[in-house]
C-alpha positions as CSV (number, residue, x, y, z in Angstrom):
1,X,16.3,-1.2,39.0
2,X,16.4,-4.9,38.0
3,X,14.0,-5.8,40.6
4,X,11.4,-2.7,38.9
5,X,12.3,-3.9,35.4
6,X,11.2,-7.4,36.7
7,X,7.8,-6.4,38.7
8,X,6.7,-3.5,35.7
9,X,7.7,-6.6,32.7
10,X,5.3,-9.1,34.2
11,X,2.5,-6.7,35.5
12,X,2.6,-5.6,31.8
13,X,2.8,-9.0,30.7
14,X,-0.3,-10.0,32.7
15,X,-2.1,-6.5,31.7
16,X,-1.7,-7.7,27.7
17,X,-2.8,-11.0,28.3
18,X,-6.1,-10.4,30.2
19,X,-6.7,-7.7,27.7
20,X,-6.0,-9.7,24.5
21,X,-7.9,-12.7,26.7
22,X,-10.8,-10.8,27.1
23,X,-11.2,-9.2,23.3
24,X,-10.4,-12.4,21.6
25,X,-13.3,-14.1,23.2
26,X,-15.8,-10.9,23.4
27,X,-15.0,-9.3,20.2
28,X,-14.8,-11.8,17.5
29,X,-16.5,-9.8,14.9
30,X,-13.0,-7.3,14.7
31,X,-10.7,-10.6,13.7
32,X,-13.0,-13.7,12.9
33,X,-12.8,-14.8,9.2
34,X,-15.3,-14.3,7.1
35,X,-17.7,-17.3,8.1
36,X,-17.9,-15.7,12.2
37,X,-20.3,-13.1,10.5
38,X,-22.6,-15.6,8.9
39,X,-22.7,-17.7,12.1
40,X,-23.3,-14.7,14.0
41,X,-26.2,-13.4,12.0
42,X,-28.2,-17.1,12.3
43,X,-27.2,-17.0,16.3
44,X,-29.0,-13.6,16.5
45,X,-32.1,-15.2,14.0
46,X,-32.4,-18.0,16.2
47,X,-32.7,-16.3,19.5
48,X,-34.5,-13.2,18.5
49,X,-38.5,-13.1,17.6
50,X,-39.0,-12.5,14.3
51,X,-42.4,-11.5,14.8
52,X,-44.0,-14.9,12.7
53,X,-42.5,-12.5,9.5
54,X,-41.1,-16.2,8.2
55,X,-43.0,-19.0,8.0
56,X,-40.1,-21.1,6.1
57,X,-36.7,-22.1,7.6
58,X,-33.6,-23.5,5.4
59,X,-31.5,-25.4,7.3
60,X,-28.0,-27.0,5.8
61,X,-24.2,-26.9,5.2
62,X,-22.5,-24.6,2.6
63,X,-23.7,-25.8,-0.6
64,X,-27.8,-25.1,1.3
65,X,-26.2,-21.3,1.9
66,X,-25.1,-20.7,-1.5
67,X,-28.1,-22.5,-3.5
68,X,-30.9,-21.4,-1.8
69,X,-32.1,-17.8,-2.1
70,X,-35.1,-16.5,-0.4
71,X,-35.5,-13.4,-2.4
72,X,-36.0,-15.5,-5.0
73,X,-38.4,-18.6,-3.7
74,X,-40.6,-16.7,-1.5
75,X,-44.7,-16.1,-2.9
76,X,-47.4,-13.7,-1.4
77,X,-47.9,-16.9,1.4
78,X,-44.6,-18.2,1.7
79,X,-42.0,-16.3,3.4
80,X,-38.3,-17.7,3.9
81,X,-35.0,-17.5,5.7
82,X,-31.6,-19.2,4.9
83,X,-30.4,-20.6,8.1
84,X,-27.7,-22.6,6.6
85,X,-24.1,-22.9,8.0
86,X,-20.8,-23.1,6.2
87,X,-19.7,-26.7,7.7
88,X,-22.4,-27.0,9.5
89,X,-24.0,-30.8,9.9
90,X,-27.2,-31.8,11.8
91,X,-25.8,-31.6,15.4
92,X,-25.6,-27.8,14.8
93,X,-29.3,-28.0,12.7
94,X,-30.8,-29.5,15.2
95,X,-30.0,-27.0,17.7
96,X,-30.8,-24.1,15.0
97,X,-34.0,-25.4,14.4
98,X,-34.7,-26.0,18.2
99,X,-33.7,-22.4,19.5
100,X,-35.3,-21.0,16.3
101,X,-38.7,-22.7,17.6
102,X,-37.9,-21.1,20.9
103,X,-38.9,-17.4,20.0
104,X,-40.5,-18.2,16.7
105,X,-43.4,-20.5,14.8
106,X,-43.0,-22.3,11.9
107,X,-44.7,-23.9,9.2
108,X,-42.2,-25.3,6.9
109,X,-38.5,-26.7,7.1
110,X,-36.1,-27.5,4.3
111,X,-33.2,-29.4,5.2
112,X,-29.7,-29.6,2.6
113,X,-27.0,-31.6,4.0
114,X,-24.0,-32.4,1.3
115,X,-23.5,-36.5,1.5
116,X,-20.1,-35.6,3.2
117,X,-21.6,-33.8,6.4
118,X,-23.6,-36.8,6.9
119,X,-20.5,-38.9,7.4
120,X,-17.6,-36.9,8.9
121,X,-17.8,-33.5,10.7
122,X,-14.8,-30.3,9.4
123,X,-16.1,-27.6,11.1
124,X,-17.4,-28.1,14.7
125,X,-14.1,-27.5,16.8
126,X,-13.0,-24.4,14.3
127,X,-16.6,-22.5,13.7
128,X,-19.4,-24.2,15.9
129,X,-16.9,-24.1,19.2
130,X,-14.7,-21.1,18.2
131,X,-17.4,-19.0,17.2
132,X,-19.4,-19.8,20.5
133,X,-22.2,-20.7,18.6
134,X,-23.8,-22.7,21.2
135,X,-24.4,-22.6,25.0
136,X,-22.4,-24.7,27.3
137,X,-25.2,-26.8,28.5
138,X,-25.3,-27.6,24.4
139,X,-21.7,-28.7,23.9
140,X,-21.6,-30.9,27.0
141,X,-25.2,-32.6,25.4
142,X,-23.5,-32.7,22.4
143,X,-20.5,-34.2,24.2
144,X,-22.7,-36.9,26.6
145,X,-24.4,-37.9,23.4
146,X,-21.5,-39.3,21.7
147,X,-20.5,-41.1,24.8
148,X,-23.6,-43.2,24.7
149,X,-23.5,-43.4,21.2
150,X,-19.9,-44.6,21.5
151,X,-19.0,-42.7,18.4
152,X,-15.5,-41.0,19.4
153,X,-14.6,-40.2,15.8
154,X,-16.9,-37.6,14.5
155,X,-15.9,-35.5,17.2
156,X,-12.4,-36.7,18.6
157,X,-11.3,-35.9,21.8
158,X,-11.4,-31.9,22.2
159,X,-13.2,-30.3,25.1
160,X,-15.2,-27.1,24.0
161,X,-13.7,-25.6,27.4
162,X,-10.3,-25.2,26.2
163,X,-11.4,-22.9,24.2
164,X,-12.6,-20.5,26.4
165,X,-10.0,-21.2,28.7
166,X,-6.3,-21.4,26.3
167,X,-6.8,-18.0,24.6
168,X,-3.5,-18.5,23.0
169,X,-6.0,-21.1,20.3
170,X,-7.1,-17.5,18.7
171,X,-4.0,-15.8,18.5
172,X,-3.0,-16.7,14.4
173,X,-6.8,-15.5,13.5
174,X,-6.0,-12.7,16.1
175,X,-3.0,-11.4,14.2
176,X,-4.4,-11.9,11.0
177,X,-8.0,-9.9,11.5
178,X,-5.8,-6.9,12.9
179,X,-3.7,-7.5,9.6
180,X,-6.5,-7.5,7.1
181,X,-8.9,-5.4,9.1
182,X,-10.8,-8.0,9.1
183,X,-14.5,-6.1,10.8
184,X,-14.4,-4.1,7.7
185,X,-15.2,-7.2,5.7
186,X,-17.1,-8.6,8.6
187,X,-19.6,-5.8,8.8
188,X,-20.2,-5.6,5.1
189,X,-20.9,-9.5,4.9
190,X,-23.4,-8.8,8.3
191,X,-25.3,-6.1,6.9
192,X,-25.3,-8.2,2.9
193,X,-27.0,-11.1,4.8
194,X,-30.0,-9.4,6.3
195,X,-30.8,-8.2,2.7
196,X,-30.7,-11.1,1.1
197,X,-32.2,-13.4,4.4
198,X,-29.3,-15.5,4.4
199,X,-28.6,-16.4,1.6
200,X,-24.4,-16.2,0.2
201,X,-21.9,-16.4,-2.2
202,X,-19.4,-18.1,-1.7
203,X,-17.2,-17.1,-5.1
204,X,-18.2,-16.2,-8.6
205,X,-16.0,-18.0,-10.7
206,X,-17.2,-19.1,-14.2
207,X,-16.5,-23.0,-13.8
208,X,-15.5,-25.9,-11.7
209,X,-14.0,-28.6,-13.4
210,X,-12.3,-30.1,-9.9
211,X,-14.3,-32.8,-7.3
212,X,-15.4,-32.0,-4.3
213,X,-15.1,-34.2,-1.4
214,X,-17.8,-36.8,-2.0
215,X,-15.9,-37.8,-5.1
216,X,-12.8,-38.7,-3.0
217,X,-14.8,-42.0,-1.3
218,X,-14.3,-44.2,-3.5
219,X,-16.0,-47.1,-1.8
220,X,-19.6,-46.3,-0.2
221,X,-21.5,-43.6,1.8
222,X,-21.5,-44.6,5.6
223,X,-23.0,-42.0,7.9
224,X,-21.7,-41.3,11.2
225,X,-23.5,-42.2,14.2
226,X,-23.8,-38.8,16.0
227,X,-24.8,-37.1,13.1
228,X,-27.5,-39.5,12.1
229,X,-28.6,-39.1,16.0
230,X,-28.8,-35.7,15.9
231,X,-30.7,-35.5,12.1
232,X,-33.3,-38.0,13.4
233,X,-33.9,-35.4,16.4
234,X,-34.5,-32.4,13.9
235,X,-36.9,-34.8,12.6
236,X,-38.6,-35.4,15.6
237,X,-38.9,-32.0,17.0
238,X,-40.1,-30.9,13.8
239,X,-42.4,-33.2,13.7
240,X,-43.7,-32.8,17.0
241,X,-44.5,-29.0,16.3
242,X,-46.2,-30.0,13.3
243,X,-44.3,-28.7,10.7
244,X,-43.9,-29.7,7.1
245,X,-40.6,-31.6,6.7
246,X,-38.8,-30.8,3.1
247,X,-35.5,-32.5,1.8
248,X,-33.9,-31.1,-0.8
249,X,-30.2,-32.7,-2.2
250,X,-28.0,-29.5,-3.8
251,X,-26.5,-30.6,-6.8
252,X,-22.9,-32.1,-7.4
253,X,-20.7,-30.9,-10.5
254,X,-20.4,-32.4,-13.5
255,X,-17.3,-33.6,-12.9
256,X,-17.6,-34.6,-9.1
257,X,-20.7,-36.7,-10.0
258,X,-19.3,-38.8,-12.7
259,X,-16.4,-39.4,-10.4
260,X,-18.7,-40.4,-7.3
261,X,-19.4,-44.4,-7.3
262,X,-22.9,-45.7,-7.8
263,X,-22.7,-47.5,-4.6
264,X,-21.9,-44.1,-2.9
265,X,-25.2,-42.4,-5.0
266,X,-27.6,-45.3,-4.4
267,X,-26.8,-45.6,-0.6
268,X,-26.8,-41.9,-0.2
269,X,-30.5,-42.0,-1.6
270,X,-31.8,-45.1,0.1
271,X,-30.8,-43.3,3.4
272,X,-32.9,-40.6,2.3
273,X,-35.1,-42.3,1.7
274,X,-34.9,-44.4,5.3
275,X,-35.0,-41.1,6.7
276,X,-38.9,-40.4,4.9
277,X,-39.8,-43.6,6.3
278,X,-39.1,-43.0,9.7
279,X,-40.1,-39.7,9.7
280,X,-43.1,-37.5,8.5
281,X,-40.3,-36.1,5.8
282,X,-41.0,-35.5,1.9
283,X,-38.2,-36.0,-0.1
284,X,-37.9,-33.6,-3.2
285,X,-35.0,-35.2,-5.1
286,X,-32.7,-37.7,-5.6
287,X,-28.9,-36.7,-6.4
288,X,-28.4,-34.4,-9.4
289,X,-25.7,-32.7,-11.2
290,X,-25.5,-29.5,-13.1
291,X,-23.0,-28.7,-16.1
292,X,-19.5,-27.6,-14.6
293,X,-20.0,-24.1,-15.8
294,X,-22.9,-23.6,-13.0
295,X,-20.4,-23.7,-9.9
296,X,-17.7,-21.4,-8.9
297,X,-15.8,-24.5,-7.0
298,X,-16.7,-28.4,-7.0
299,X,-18.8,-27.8,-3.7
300,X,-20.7,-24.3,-4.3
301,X,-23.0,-22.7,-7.0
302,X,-22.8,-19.6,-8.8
303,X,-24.4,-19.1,-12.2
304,X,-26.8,-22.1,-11.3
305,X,-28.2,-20.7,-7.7
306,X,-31.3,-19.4,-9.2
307,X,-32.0,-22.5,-11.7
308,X,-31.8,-24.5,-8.4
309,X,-34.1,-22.2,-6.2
310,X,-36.7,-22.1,-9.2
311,X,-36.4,-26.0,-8.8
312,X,-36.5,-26.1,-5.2
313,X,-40.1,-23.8,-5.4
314,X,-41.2,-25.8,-7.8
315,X,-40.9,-28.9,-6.2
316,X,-41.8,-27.2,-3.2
317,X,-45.0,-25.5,-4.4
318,X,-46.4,-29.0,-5.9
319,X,-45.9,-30.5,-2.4
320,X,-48.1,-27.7,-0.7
């Protein structure tokens, strides 16, 4: 009997685990928080053909996903998508834009990266890895590049395969998306992002008195290595496809931007500015503030998302 108890515990045991195994990393939409279905809906964007409906990509970080809504921007000639990616920086833009080009042309790019994911990376082990947003051969690029960059602190010392091959990694977003019902919430914010191309809110709060991360350096802006690297190869590739290059800096809140040095604002815009020099790139601003009452949280619009599209076309249209 102790000898049964034994052989049925562990062949249970191994039953679970390949079966929680295999739904954890094929079935991330039933658990994922709610960034996986934004991620998920610019994986299946970028691979798929869009049938040249879109003519304009957005490309960016949170603040780009939140402030830019193509409902709003596009004309009778123009048409737009919001490819931005909460956390995202220009290692996972340059990789959108590339697989994007894959199935699809293009005629015009906007990039919107926030100051901070220029210099430091927050999301690439917990969404861009996790959420198996990339292909293998991508992460070990991504991976090799550093290596001859000799940059080992934007990325650290993870290995994307340990995430495919120590399940247990999912197992506290596991419990909680069986908790909350998490696909519920998942499916709705799918299906709300095809109507509105992309674009997202990310609260709807009234005001936002607090700083955002930028306002925490309180020396100069310093971007990293790998990031720069992989932002001047966005550059490139657009530019050898010949499309129009757009740069477009989201605005900080009141508060944030009065707390941000003006070392950190004039370096931040003379690296822009390097960037247009290097590049065939038209820079559309400088950094900007709105009143506090425009943002639901020191890093995302609300009641200002549509004063900053309207400036975004307009800025746009007068390039064109």
């Amino acid at each position: 009997n102790c000898k049964k108890f034994t052989v049925y515990s562990l062949g249970g045991a191994v039953i679970f685990l390949i079966a929680y195994s295999y739904t954890v990393l094929n079935y991330k939409m039933l658990y994922m928080n709610n960034e996986y279905p934004m991620w998920m809906d610019v994986h299946r964007k970028i691979n798929n053909d869009n049938d040249s409906i879109f003519n304009l990509i957005y490309i960016g970080d949170s603040r780009a996903k939140v402030g830019f809504k193509p409902n709003k921007f596009d004309t009778n000639t123009v048409k737009s998508l919001n490819l931005a990616l909460g956390g995202a920086t220009p290692i996972e833009g340059y990789y959108t834009l590339k697989n994007y080009l894959s199935n699809n042309k293009l005629q015009y790019l906007i990039i919107s990266y926030a100051p901070f994911h220029l210099s430091q990376q927050d999301s690439y082990w917990n969404r861009t890895v996790k959420f198996n947003f990339l292909l293998d051969s991508d992460y070990k690029e991504i991976h090799d590049s550093a290596l001859v960059l000799n940059d080992a602190t934007t990325l650290g010392d993870e290995e994307y395969l340990n995430y495919k091959i120590y399940t247990g990694k999912y197992l506290i977003e596991f419990c909680k998306g069986l908790l909350f019902q998490r696909w519920n919430t998942n499916k709705h914010t799918f299906n709300y992002l095809q109507v509105s191309k992309g674009h997202y809110y990310f609260g709807r709060n009234s005001k936002a008195t607090g700083l955002n991360k930028e306002a925490a350096t309180k020396t100069s802006f310093k971007p990293s290595e790998l990031i720069n690297f992989y932002l001047d190869k966005t550059l490139e590739l657009a530019n050898k496809n010949n499309i129009k290059v757009f740069w477009y800096s989201m605005p900080f809140n009141e508060s944030s931007f009065d707390a941000v040095t003006d070392v950190f604002k004039k370096e931040y815009n003379q690296y822009i500015k390097n960037l247009s020099a290097r590049h065939k790139l038209t820079v559309l601003n400088t950094l900007f503030y709105l009143d506090n009452t425009q943002f639901s949280d020191p890093s995302h619009l609300f009641m200002g998302v549509d004063e900053v599209t309207k400036d975004i076309k307009i800025k746009f249209q007068d390039q064109i």
